[in-house]
RODO-806122 format. One record per residue (C-alpha): residue number from 1; chain; y, z, x. Coordinates in nm, 2 decimals. Layout:
RODO-806122
+-----+-----+--------+--------+--------+
| seq | mol |     py |     pz |     px |
+-----+-----+--------+--------+--------+
| NUM |   A |      Y |      Z |      X |
...
+-----+-----+--------+--------+--------+
This chain:
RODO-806122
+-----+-----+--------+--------+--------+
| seq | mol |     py |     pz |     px |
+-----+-----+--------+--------+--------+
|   1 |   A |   0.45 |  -0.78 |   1.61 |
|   2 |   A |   0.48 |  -0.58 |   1.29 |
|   3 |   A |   0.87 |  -0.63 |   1.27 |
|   4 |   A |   0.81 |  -0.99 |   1.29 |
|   5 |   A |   0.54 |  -1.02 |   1.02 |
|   6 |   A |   0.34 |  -0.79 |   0.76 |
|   7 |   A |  -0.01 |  -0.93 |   0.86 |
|   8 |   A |  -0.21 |  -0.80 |   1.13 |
|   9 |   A |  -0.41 |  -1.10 |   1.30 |
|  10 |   A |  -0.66 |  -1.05 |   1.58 |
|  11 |   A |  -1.01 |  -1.06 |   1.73 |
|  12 |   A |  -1.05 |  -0.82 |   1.98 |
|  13 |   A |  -1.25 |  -0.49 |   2.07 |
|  14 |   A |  -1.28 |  -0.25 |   1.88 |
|  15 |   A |  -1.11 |   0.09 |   2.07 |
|  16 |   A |  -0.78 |  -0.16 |   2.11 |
|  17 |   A |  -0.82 |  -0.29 |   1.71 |
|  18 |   A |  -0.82 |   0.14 |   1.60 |
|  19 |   A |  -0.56 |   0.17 |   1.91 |
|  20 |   A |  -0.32 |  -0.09 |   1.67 |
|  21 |   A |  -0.40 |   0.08 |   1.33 |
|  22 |   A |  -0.28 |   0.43 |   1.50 |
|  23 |   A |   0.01 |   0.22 |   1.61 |
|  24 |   A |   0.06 |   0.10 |   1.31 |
|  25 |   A |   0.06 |   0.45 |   1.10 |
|  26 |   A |   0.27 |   0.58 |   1.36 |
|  27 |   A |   0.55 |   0.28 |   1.28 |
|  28 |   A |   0.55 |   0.33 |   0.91 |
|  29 |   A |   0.55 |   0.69 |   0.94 |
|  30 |   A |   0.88 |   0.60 |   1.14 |
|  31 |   A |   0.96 |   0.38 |   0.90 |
|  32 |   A |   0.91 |   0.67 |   0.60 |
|  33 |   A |   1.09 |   0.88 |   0.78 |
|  34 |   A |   1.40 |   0.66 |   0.85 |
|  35 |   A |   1.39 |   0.55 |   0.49 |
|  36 |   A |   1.43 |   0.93 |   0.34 |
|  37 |   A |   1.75 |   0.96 |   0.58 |
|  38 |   A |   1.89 |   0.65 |   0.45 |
|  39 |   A |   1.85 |   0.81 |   0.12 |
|  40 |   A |   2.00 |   1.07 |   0.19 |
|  41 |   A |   2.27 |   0.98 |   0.36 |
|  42 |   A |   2.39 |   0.76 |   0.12 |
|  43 |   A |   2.32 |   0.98 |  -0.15 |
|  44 |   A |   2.57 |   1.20 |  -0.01 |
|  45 |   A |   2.84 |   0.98 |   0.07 |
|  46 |   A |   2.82 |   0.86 |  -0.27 |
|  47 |   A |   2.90 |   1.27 |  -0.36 |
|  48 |   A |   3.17 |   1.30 |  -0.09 |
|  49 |   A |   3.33 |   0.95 |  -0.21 |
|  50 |   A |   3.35 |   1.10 |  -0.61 |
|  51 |   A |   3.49 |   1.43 |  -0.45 |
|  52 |   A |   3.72 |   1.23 |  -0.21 |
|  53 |   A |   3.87 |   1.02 |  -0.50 |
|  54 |   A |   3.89 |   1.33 |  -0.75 |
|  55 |   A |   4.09 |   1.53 |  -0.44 |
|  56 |   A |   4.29 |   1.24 |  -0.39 |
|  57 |   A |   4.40 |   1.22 |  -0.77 |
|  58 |   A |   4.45 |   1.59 |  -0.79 |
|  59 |   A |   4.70 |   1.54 |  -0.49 |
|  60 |   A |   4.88 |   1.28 |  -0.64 |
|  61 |   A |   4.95 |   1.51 |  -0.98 |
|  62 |   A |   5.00 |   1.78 |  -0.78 |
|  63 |   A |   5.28 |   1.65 |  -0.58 |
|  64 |   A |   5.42 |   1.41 |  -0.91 |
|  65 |   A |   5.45 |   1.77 |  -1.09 |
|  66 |   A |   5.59 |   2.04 |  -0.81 |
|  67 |   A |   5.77 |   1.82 |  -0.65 |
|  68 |   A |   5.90 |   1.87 |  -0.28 |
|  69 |   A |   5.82 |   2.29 |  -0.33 |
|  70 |   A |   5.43 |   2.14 |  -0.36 |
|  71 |   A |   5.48 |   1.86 |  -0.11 |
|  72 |   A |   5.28 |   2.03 |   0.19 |
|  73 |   A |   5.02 |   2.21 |   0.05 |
|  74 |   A |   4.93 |   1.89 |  -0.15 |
|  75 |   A |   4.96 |   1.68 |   0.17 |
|  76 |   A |   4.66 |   1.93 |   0.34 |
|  77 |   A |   4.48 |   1.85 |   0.03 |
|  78 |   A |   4.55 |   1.43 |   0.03 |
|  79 |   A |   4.46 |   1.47 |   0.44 |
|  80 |   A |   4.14 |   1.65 |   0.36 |
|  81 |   A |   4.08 |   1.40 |   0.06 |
|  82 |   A |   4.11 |   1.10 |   0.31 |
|  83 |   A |   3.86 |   1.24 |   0.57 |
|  84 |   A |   3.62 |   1.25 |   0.28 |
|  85 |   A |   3.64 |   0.93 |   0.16 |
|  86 |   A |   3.61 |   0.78 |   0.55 |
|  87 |   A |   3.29 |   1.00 |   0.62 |
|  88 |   A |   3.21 |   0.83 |   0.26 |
|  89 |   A |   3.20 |   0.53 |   0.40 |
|  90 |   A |   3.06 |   0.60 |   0.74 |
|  91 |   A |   2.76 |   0.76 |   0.59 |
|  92 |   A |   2.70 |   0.47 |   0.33 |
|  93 |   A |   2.74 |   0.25 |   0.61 |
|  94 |   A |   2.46 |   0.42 |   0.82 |
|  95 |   A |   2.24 |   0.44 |   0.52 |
|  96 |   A |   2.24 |   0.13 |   0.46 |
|  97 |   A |   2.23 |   0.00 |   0.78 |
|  98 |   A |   1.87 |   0.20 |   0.85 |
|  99 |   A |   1.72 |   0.06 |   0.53 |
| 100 |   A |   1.79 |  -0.26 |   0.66 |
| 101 |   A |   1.62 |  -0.17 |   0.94 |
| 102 |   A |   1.34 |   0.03 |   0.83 |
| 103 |   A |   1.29 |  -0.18 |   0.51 |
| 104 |   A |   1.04 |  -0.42 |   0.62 |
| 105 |   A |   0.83 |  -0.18 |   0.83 |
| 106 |   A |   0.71 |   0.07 |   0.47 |
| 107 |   A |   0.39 |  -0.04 |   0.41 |
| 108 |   A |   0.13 |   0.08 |   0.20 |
| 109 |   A |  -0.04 |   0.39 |   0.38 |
| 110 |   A |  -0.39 |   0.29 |   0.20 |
| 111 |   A |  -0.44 |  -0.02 |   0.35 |
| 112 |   A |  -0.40 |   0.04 |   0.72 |
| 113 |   A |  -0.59 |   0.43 |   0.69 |
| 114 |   A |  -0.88 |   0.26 |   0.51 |
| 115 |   A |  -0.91 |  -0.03 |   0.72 |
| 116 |   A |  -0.93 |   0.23 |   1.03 |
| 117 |   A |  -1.20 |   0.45 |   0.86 |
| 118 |   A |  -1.39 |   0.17 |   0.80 |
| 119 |   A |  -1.39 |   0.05 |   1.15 |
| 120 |   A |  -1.46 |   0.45 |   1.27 |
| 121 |   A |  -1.72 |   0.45 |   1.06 |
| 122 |   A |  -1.92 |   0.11 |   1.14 |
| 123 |   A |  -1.85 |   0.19 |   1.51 |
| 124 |   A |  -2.15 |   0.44 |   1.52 |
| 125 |   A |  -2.35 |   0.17 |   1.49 |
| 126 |   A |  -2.15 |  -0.11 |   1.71 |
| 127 |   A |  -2.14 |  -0.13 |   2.10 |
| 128 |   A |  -1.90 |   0.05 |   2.27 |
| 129 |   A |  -1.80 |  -0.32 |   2.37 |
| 130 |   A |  -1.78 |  -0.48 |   2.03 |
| 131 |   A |  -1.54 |  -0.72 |   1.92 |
| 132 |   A |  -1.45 |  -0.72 |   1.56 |
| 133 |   A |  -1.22 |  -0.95 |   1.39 |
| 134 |   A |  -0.93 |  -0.83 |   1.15 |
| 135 |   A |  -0.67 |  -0.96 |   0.90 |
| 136 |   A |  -0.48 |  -0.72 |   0.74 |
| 137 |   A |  -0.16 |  -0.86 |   0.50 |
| 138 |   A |   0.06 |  -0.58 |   0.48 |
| 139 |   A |   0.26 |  -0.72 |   0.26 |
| 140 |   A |   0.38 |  -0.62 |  -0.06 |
| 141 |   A |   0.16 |  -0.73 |  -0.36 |
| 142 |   A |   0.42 |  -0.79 |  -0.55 |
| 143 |   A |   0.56 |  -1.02 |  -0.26 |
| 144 |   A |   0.71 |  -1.35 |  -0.42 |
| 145 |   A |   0.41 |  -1.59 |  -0.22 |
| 146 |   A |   0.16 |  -1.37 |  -0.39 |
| 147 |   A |   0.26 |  -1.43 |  -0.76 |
| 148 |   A |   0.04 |  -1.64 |  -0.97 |
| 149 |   A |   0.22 |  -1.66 |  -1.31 |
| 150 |   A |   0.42 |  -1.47 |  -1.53 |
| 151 |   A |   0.40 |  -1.39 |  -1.98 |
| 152 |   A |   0.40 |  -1.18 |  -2.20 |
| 153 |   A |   0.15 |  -0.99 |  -2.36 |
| 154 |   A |   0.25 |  -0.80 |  -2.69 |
| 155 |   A |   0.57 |  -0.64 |  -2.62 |
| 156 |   A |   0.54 |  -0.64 |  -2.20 |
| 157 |   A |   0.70 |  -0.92 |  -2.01 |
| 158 |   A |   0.42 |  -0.92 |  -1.74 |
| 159 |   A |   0.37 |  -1.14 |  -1.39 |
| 160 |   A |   0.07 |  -1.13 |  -1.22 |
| 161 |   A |  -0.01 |  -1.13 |  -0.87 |
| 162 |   A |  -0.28 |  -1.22 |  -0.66 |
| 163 |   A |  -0.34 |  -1.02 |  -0.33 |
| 164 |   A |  -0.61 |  -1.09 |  -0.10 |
| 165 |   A |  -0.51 |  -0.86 |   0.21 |
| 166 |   A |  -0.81 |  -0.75 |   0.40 |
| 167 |   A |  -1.07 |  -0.95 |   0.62 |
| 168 |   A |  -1.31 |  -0.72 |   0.86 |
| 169 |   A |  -1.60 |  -0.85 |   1.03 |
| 170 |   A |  -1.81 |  -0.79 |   1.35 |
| 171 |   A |  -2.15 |  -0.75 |   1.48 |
| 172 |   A |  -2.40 |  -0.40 |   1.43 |
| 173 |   A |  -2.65 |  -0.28 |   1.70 |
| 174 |   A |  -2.93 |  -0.45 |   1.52 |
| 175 |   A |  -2.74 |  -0.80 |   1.57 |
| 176 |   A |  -2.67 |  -0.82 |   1.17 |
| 177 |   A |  -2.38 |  -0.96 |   1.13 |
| 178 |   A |  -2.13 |  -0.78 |   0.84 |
| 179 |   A |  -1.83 |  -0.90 |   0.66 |
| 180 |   A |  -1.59 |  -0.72 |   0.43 |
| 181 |   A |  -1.34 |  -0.83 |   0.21 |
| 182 |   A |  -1.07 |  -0.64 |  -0.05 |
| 183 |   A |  -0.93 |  -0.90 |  -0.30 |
| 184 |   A |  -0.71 |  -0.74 |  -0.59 |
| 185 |   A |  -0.54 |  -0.82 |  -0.87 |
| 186 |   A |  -0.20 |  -0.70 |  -1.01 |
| 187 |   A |  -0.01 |  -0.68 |  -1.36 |
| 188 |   A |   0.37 |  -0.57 |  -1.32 |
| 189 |   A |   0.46 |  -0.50 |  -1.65 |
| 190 |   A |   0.81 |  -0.40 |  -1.80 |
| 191 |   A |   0.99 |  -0.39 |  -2.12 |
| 192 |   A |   1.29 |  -0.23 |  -2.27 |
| 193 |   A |   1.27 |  -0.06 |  -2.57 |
| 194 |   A |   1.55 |   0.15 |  -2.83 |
| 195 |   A |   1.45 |   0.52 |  -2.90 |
| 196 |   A |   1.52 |   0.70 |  -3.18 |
| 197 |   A |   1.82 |   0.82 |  -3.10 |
| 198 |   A |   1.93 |   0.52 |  -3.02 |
| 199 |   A |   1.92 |   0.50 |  -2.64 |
| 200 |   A |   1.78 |   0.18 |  -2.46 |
| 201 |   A |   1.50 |   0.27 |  -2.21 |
| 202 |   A |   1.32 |   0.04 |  -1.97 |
| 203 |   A |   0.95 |   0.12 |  -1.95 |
| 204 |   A |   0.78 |  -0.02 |  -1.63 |
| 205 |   A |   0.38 |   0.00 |  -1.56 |
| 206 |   A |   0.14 |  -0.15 |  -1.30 |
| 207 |   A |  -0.26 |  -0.27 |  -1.42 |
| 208 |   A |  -0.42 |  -0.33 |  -1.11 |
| 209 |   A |  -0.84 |  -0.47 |  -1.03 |
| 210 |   A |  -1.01 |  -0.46 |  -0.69 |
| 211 |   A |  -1.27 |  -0.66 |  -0.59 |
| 212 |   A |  -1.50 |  -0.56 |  -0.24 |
| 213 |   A |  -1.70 |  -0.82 |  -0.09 |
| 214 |   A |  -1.94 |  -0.73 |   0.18 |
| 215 |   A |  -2.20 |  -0.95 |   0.35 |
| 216 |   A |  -2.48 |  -0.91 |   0.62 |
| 217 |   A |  -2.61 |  -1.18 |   0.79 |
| 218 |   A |  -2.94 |  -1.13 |   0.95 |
| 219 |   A |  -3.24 |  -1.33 |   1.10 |
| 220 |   A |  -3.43 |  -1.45 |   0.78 |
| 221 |   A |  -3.74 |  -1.41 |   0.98 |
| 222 |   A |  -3.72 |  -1.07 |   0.98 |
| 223 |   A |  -3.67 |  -1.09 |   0.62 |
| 224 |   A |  -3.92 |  -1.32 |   0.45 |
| 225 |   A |  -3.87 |  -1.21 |   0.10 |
| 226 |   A |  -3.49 |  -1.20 |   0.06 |
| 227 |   A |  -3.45 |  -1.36 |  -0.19 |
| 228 |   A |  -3.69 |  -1.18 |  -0.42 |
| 229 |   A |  -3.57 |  -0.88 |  -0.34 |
| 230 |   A |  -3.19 |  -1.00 |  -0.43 |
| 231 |   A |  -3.33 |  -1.04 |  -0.73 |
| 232 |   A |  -3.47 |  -0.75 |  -0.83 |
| 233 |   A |  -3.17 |  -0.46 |  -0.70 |
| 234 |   A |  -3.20 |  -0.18 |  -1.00 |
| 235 |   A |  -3.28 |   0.12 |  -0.77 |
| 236 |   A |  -3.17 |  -0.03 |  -0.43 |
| 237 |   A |  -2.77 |  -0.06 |  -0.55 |
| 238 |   A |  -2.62 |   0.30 |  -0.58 |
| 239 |   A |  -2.20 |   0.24 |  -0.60 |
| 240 |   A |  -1.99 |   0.49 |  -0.68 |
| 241 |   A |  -1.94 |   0.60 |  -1.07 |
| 242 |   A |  -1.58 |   0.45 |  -1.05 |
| 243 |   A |  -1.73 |   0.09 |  -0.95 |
| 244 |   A |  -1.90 |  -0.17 |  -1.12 |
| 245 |   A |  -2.10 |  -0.41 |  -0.97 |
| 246 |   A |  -2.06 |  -0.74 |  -1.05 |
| 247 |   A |  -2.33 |  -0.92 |  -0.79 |
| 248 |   A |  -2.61 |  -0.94 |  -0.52 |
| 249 |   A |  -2.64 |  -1.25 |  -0.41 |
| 250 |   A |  -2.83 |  -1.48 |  -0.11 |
| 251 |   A |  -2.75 |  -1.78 |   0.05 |
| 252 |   A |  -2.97 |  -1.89 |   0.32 |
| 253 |   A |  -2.93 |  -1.60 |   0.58 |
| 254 |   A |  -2.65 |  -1.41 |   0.40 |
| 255 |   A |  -2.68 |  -1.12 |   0.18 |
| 256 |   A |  -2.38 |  -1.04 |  -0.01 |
| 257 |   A |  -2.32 |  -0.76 |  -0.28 |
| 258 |   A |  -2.01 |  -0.78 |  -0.46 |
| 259 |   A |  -1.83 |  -0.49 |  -0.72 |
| 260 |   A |  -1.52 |  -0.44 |  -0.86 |
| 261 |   A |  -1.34 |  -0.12 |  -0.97 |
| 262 |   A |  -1.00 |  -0.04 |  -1.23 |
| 263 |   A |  -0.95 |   0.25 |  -1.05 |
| 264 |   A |  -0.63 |   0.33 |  -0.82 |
| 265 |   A |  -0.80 |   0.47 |  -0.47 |
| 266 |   A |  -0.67 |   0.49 |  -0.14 |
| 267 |   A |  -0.73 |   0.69 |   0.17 |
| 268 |   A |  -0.69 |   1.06 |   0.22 |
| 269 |   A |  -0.50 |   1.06 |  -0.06 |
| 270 |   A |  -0.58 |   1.27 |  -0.46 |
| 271 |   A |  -0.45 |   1.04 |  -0.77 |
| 272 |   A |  -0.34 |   1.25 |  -1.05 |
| 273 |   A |  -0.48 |   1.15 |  -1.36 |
| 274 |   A |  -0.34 |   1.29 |  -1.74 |
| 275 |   A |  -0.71 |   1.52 |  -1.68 |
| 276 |   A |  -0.75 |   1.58 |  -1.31 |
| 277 |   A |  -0.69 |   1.49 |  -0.94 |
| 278 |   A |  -0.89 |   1.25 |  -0.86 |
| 279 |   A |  -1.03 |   1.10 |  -0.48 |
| 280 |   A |  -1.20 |   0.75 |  -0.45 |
| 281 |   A |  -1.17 |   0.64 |  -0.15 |
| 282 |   A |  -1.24 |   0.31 |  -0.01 |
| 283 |   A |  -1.43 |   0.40 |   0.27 |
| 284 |   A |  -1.68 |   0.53 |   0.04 |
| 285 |   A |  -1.67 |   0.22 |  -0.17 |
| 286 |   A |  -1.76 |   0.04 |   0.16 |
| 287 |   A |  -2.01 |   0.28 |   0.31 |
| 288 |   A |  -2.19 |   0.28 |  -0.03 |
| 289 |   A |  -2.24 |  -0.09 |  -0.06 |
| 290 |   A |  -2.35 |  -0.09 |   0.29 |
| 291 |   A |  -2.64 |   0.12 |   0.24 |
| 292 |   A |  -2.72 |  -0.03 |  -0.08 |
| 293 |   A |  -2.73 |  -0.41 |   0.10 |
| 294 |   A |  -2.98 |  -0.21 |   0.39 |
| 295 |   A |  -3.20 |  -0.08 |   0.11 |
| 296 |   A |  -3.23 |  -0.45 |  -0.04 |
| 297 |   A |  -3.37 |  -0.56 |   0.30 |
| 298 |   A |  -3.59 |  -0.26 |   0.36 |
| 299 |   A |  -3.71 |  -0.44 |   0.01 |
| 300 |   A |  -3.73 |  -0.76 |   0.12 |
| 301 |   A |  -3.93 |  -0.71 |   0.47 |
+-----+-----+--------+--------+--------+
């Protein structure tokens, strides 16, 4: 399961697939939710444990100046001190014990809610039947098994990471087979730098590249002229303005486009910008090179 691992493995049909992603949201919403209470629970037994201590040290003066007069009321005070500091430590203790628990199950929302818009989407044209095979890797990108190197570039310390987290494939109503692939590339840069006044800061940014791959296989019979049509896409390609295409390629049977974008998208979700809100979505990206692969092989009939 999920708690186990942080990639999604199976081949399956469809309604149970879309039945897991759902399953899967609902975990990490869980999971979101659990982490916030952690949060917040050790956030305030960090302020009862400052209070508790400061109480406690008021008490102490208190009795060291008055004496036996100030004994009792100074006692209530060094009693009411104490139970601070123990429902510090129970709260910490809780805290910490749920991000333990919950840690492992926050993944990235835009992975699993694209994945399951894609599959909504191509199921319009899929058998109610249809088996599709998935691989998601909910991991982290910057998990340690995905790093590729580490440098510097001018004043950034930088390590790069290499993520390759999403694998969909199945079979359409018009027996084309169709593959689809996100592959993306990640720079987590950080560096410390002295202001003017004189305070160290640490600066931390994240350059990121995405690369879709989609295929279709078909019967090249049906298909004659392939791969003349592969060769001449200008009108038949339409990607989104945030995406650049960087291929449409044949081999034997298989039609594949490939494009990559430097934009930050997701699912559901706006991306503020220093100008706007912005929404690029990855089921668009998908759809988009879809119909552009269909309108090379109305081309190449």
């Amino acid at each position: 399961g999920m708690r186990a691992g942080r990639t999604y493995l199976v081949e399956k049909p469809l309604s149970e697939v879309r039945a897991d992603l759902d399953a899967i949201a609902a975990l990490d919403s869980e999971a979101e939710q659990n982490m916030g209470t952690a949060g917040c629970l050790m956030g305030c037994g960090v302020f009862l444990g400052i209070f508790g201590v400061m109480m406690l040290f008021a008490t102490l003066v208190g009795i060291a100046d008055s004496g036996e007069s100030g004994a009792v009321p100074a006692t209530i005070l060094g009693v009411i001190a104490l139970g601070m500091l123990i429902a510090c430590g129970v709260m910490w203790v809780k805290g910490k014990r749920l991000k333990v628990e919950y840690a492992g199950l926050d993944i990235e929302n835009r992975q699993y809610t694209t994945a399951r818009e894609i599959l909504r989407m191509v199921s319009a044209d899929m058998a109610s039947d249809a088996t599709v095979s998935v691989r998601l890797d909910l991991s982290p990108h910057t998990a340690a098994a995905k790093q590729t190197d580490s440098g510097k570039v001018s004043y950034w310390n930088v390590d790069y990471f290499e993520d390759d987290w999403c694998d969909l494939s199945g079979q359409l109503l018009d027996g084309t087979r169709f593959t689809i692939n996100f592959f993306e590339k990640h720079q987590e840069r950080n560096r410390t730098a002295r202001s003017a006044s004189g305070k160290i800061k640490h600066k931390h940014k994240t350059k990121g590249k995405s690369r879709l791959t989609v295929s279709l296989k078909c019967k090249s019979k049906r298909y004659p002229r392939l791969a003349e049509a592969a060769a001449e896409v200008e009108g038949a390609v339409r990607l989104p303005s945030w995406v650049e295409l960087k291929s449409v390629e044949v081999d034997g049977e298989k039609l594949t486009i490939s494009s990559t974008s430097k934009e930050y998208w997701g699912h559901g979700e706006n991306w503020i910008t220093e100008e706007t809100f912005v929404d690029y979505q990855g089921c668009d990206w998908v759809a988009a090179s879809l119909h552009s692969l269909y309108r090379v092989l109305n081309q190449a009939k």
